[in-house]
C-alpha positions in Angstrom: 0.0 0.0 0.0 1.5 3.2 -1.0 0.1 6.6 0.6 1.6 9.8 -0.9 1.2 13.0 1.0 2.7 16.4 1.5 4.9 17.1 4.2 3.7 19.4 7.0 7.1 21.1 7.4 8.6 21.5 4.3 5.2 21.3 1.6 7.1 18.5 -0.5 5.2 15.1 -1.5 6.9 11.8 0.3 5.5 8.6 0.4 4.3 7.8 4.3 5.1 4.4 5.2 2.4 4.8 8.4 -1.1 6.6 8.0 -0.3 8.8 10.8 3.0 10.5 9.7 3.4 14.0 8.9 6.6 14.6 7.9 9.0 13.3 5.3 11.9 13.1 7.3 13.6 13.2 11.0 14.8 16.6 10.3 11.1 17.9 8.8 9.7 16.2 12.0 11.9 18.2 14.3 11.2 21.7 12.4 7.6 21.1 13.0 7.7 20.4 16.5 9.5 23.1 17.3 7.3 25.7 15.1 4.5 23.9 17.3 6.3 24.6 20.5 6.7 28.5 19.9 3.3 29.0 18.2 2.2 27.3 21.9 4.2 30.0 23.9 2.9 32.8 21.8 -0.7 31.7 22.2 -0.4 31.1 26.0 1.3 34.2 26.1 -1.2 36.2 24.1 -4.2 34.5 26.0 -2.3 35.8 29.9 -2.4 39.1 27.9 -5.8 39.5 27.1 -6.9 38.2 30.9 -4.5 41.0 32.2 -6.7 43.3 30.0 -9.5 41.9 30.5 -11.3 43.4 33.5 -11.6 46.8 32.0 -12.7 45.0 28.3 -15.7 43.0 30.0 -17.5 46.0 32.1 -21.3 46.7 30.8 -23.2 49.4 30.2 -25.5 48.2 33.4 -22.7 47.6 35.2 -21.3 51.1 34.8 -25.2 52.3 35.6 -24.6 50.6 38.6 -21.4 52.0 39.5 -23.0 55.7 38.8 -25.5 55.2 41.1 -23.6 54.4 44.0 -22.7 57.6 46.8 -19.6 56.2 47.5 -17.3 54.0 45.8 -14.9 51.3 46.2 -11.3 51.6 45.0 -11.9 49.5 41.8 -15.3 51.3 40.9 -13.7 54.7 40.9 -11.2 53.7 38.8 -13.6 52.0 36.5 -15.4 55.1 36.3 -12.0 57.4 35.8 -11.3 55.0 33.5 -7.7 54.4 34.4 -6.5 51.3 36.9 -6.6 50.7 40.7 -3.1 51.5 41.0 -3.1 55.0 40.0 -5.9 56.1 41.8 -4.3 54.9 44.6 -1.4 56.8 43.8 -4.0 59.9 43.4 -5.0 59.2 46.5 -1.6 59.0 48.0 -0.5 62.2 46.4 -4.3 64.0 48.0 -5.3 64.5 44.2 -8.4 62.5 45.3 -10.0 62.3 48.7 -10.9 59.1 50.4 -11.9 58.2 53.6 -10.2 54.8 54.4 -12.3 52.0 56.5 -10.4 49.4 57.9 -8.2 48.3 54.7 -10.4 49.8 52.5 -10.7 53.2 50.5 -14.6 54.6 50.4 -14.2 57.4 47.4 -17.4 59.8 47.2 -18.0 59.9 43.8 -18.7 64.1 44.1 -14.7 64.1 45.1 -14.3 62.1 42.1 -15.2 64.8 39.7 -14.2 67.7 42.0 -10.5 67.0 41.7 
């Protein structure tokens, strides 16, 4: 039984002695795996990239309602509503650009200092 196909690696027909093969030759097989190995890393990599991002990407317009109708705010919903991330508006805060009262651990923002500063 002869089966002719076309290697994954280098495009060139080969005639498979298995069903299963791919390749045409050690050296094709190797090529391929490692192609397959970085195009692995630079999915995972782009998937950790868009869950970094993601917070910000996945807020609704009812959620933002929400937010708006609060008096006062929670560090995140500020920032959310600023539009910028957690970590400067605590630096804002830091710096007195924003006003908080702090409760326990936690920052309660009234959203009139929000827009006042």
């Amino acid at each position: 039984m002869r089966i002719v196909k076309i290697c994954e690696s280098c495009k060139n027909e080969f005639i498979a002695k298995k069903t299963t093969s791919k390749t045409c030759s050690d050296a094709c097989a190797k090529r391929l795996y490692k192609l397959n190995q970085r195009n692995t890393k630079i999915a995972h990599t782009e998937m950790r990239t868009e869950i970094k991002r993601s917070p910000m990407a996945i807020i609704t317009k009812d959620q933002i309602e929400t937010i708006q109708a609060k008096e006062n705010l929670t560090l995140k919903d500020a920032a959310i509503l600023l539009n910028i991330s957690s970590l400067t508006l605590r630096r804002w805060i830091l710096s007195g650009k924003v006003r908080s009262n702090k409760v326990g651990k936690k920052h309660s923002i009234r959203q009139q200092d929000l827009f006042l500063s």
